[in-house]
N, C-alpha and C positions, 0 to 999 in steps of 0.2 A: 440479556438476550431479549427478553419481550421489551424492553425500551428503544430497541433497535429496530424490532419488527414492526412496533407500534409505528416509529418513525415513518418506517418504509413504507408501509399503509397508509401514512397519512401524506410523504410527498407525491405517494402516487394516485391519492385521490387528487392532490391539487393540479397535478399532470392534466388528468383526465375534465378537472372545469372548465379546464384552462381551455378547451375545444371552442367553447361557448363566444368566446371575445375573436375567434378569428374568421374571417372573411374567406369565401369560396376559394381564392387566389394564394389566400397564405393556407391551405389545408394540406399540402402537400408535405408527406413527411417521410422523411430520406433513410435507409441502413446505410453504413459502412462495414467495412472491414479494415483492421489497424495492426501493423506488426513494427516494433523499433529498438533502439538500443536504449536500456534502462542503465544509468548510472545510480548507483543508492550507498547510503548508509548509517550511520546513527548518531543520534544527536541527542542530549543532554547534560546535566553537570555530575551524572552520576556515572560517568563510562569507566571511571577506576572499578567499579565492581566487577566488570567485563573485560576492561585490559590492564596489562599489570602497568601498563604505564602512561594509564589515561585516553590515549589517542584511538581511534579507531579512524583508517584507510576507508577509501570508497570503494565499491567491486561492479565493473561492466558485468551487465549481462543482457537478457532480451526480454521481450514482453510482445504479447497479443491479446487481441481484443477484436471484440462488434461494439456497435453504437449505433445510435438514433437518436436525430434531430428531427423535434417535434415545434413546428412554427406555431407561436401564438402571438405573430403581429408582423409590422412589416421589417422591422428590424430585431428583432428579438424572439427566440426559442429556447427550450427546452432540449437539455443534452441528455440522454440517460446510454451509459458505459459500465461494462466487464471487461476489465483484461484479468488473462494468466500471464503471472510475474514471476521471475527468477529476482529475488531482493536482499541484502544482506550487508555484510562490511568486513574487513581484516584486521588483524588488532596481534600485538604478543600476547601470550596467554602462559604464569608460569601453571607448572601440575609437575608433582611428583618430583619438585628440584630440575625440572626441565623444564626452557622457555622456549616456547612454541610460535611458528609464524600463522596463527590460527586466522579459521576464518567461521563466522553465522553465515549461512544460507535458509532461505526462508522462502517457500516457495507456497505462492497466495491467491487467492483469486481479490480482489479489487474490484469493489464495486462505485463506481462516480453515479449512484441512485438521481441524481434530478440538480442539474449543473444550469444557471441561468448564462445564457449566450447575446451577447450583442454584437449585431449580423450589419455588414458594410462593405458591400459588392459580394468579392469573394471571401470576404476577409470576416473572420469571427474573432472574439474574445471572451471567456468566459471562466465563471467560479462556481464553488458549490462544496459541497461534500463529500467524504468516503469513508467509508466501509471496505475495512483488509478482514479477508477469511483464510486464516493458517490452514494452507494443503499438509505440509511435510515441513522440517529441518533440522539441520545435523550441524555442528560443532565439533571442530577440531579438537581431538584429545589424546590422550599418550596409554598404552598400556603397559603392565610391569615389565615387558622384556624394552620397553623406551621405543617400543613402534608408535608412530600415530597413526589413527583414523577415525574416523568420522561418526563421533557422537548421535545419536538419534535422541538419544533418552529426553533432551532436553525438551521433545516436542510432547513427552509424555505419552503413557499407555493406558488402558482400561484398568489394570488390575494395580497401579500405584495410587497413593494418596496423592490427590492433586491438588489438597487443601493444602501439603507444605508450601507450596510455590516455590517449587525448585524448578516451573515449566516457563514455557513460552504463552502469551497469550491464545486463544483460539479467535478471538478479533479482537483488533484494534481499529480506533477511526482518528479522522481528522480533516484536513480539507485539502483540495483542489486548485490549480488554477493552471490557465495556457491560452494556449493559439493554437488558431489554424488558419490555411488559406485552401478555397475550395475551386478547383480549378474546371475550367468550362466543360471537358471530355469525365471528369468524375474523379480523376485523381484529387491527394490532399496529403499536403504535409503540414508537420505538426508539432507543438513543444507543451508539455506538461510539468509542472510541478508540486507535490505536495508532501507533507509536510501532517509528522501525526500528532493530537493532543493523548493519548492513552498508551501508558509503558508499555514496554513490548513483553515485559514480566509478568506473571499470574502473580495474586497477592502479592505484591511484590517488595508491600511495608516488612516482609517477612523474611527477605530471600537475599543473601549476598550469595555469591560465582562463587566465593573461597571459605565459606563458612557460613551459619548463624551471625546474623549481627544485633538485632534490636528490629525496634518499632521506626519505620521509615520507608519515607515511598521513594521506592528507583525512580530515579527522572532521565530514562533513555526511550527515546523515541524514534522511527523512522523516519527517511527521506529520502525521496527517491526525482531527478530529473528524467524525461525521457523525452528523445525526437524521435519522430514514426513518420511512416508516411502510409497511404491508405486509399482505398478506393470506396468511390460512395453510387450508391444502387438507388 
């Protein structure tokens, strides 16, 4: 957590020099607002831990956000983004001699902290960084009469041991990348992708879905594409 903060302190001191190199003309700096469809799901070689039969499905949902494009030249800015995300995947899951058409749901906030943009008429393209902050998530699961519903636990609570790693992370990050086209009246659409380096697992050298296993680090990761469209102030 303070390697994160530290981070963020320090992209947004560079945000903030960044003033110094631009001209009266490129000072102007724009909000949006952004809402789209999020397709996502999980990616690594370690998804047998999570589904009984390896694969894990993609799950539509939606995402919102603000942003701010910070000009520091005449073709190039500084993008800084929050969305709230609905994010996750579908998978079989066996429990209890029953196999389940489960699904993760993960609902996050999403920080694109300081994305570099190169600007051409309307048209942008740009990469960077992210930071996910777990709101909530629940997991498909089965109880003794063979009903299912929808797991919480995974997201962990106060009064558990959270050092087993039987949770979800509280952040993960990773990076960025997209388009946009910004249109003359303020409208703007738009495509994102990214892509996380940090398991979605707590300790996760610790933690298999169906048991104890050993010393080893889950390698599942988030991924999420989204098209929005958006309005800029």
């Amino acid at each position: 957590m303070k390697k994160i903060i530290t981070f963020v302190l320090l992209i947004t001191t560079i945000s903030l020099q960044a003033q110094d190199f631009k001209t009266p003309e490129e000072e102007k700096v724009s909000f949006s607002v952004k809402a789209g469809w999020l397709n996502s799901t999980l990616k690594g070689k370690d998804l047998n831990h999570l589904s009984s039969d390896g694969s894990v499905s993609s799950m539509n949902d939606f995402f919102v956000g603000i942003g701010v494009d910070n000009p520091i030249g005449k073709n190039f800015s500084l993008k800084h983004e929050v969305f709230y995300q609905n994010q996750g995947g579908e998978f079989p899951r066996e429990l209890a001699g029953n196999t389940l058409d489960a699904d993760l749901k993960m609902r996050s906030l999403r920080i694109n902290p300081i994305s570099l943009a190169y600007r051409f008429e309307g048209f942008q393209v740009f990469a960077g960084p992210y930071i996910n902050v777990l709101l909530n998530s629940s997991i498909t699961a089965v109880d003794e009469e063979g009903n299912t519903y929808k797991d919480h636990d995974i997201f962990g609570t106060e009064t558990e041991n959270q050092e087993e790693g039987k949770f979800l992370q509280n952040m993960d990050f990773g990076f960025v990348v997209g388009a946009e086209y910004h249109f003359d009246f303020g409208g703007i659409i738009g495509v994102q992708y990214s892509r996380g380096f940090a398991s979605i697992f707590d300790n996760s050298n610790t933690y298999d879905i169906f048991g104890p296993e050993g010393s080893k680090d889950l390698k599942i990761y988030n991924q999420t594409l989204g098209v929005y469209v958006g309005y800029k102030f």
